[in-house]
N, C-alpha and C positions, 0 to 999 in steps of 0.2 A: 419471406422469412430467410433463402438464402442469400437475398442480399443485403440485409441486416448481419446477421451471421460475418458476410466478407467485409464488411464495414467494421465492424471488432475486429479481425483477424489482422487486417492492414495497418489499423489504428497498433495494435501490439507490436507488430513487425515491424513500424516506422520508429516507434520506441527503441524497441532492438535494435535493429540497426542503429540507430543514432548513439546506444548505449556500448554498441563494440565497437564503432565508431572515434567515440573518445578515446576508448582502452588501446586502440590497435595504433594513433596518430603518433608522432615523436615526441618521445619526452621533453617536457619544458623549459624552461632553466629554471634554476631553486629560487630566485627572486619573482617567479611568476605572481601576480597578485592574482588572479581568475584561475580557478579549478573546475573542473570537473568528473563529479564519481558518480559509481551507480548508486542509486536512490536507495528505494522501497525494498526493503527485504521482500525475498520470493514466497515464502511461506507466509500462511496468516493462521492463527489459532483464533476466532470470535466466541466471545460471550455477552450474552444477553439477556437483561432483563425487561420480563415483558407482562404488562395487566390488559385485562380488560375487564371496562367496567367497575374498576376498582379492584377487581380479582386476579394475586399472581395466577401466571399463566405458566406449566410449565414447558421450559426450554431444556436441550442439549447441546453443548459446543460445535463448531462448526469449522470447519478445516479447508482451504482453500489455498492452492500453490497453482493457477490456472488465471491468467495475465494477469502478474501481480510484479509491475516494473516501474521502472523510473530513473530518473536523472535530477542529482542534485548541483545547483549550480554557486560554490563557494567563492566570496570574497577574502584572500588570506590577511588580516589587518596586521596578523606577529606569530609565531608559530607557535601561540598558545590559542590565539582566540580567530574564529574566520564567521562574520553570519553569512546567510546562506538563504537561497530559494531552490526552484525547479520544478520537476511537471511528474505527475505520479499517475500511474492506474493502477485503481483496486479494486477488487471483487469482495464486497462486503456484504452479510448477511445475519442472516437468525434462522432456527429451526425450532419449529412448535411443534410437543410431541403428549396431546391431551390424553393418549392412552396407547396400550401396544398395538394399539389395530391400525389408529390415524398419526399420520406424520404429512406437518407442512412447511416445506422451506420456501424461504422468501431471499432475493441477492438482488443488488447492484451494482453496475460497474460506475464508478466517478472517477474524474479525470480530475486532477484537483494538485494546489499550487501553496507549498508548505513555505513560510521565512520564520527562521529561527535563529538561532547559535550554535556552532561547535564548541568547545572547550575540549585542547591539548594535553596530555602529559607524558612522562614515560618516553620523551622523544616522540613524540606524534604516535604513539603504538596504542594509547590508550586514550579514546575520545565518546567524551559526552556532549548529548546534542536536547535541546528542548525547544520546544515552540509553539506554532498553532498550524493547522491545514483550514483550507478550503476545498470541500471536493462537489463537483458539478455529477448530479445524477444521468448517467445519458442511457441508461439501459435499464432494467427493472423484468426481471424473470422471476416466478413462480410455480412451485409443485405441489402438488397434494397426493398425498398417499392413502388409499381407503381399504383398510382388509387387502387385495389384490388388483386394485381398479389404481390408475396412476396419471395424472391429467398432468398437462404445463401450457404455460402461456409465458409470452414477455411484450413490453412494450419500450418503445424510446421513447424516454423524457415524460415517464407517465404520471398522470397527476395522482396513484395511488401512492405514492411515496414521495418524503421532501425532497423539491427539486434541490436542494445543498444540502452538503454533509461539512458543517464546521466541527472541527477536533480539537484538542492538543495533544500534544506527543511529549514524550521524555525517550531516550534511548541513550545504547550507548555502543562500543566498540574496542572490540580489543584487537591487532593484530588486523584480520579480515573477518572474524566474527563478530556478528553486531544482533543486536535483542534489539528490539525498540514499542512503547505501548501507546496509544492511541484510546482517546477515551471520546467517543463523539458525545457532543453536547444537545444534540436535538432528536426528538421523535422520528426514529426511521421512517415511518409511515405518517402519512398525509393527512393530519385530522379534518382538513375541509372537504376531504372525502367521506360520504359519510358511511361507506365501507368502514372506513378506520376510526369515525368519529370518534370512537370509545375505547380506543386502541393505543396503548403508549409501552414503546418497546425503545430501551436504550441501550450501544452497545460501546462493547470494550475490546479493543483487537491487542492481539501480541503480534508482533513479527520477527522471525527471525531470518535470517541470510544469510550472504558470501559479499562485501562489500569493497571494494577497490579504487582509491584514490589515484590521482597520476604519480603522486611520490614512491607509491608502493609499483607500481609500473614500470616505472623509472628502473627501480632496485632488482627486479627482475629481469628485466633488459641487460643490466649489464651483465648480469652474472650470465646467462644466455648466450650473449654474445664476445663472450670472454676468447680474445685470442686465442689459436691453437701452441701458439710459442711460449705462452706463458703454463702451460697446464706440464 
């Protein structure tokens, strides 16, 4: 278990790093065609709807800013329109909460690879993005709550949940604040399992963040480094 645990932890940090990596390298020149910003907003707000059996189940929201990073990698075609890919990790989930006594959450982290569009205006200040993701399941943890009694388990790559998480997303950005939602299109849980046979839960994420392009980088640099003779 702890070295699964340092297997996430490295996997997040390599993220990191590569993602302050970009931000901290020399600004570009304005003719650059290739960008790179930070991804996935840090926060994630999930909702979920979930039956079994044909029976809503009920759920409560679920909150999650615990390795939720990324790097997206832009093509500029004009400085209104750039698409785009890159590499995300998320910690996605649902919580079933059938009475005040019992509470169950279920997450996985997917590591997963969004192409889409930006759309510019406002001088690059104000940007819309839509698309589709693919996200690869590699982690799958589990909790139950009963009266006072509190179990968990996780597994990698476990067949109780779909091994892929396809999405699409819409978002957008103003300045360095950016909203973006995420609507997955398939059964979080694994109907060939037959754990889940009769189990159909689908979910919807919001995210929001601090997002930073190298133009916006750029513009901070200089002012930063602004001559002592000029001031």
């Amino acid at each position: 278990m702890n070295m699964n645990k340092k297997l996430l932890t490295l996997a997040f940090c390599l993220l990191s790093l590569t993602q302050v990596k970009a931000q901290t390298e020399s600004p570009a020149p304005k003719n650059k065609r290739f960008q790179i910003e930070s991804g996935i907003e840090g926060s994630l707000l999930q909702f979920a709807q979930v039956s079994s059996f044909n029976i809503k189940a009920k759920t409560v929201p679920r909150f999650s800013y615990y390795f939720n990073t990324g790097l997206d990698f832009n093509y500029k075609v004009s400085e209104s329109f750039s698409p785009f890919t890159g590499i995300h990790l998320r910690n996605i989930g649902l919580i079933l909460k059938p009475n005040d006594s019992m509470r169950f959450k279920h997450r996985v982290y997917t590591l997963g690879v969004p192409v889409g569009i930006k759309a510019y205006a406002l001088k690059r200040k104000l940007m819309l993005k839509a698309g589709a993701d693919m996200g690869l399941a590699i982690n799958y943890k589990w909790k139950s709550f009963i009266n006072d009694t509190k179990t968990k388990n996780h597994e990698f790559f476990s067949d109780r949940v779909a091994r892929f998480f396809p999405s699409v997303f819409l978002g957008a950005r103003f300045q360095a604040i950016s909203i973006t939602g995420n609507y997955y299109l398939n059964n979080f849980f694994n109907s060939a399992n037959l754990a889940y046979a009769n189990t159909d839960a689908r979910i919807f994420t919001l995210g929001i963040g601090l997002n930073f392009d190298s133009d916006k980088f750029k513009v901070n640099t200089k002012k930063k480094s602004k001559p002592m003779s000029d001031m």
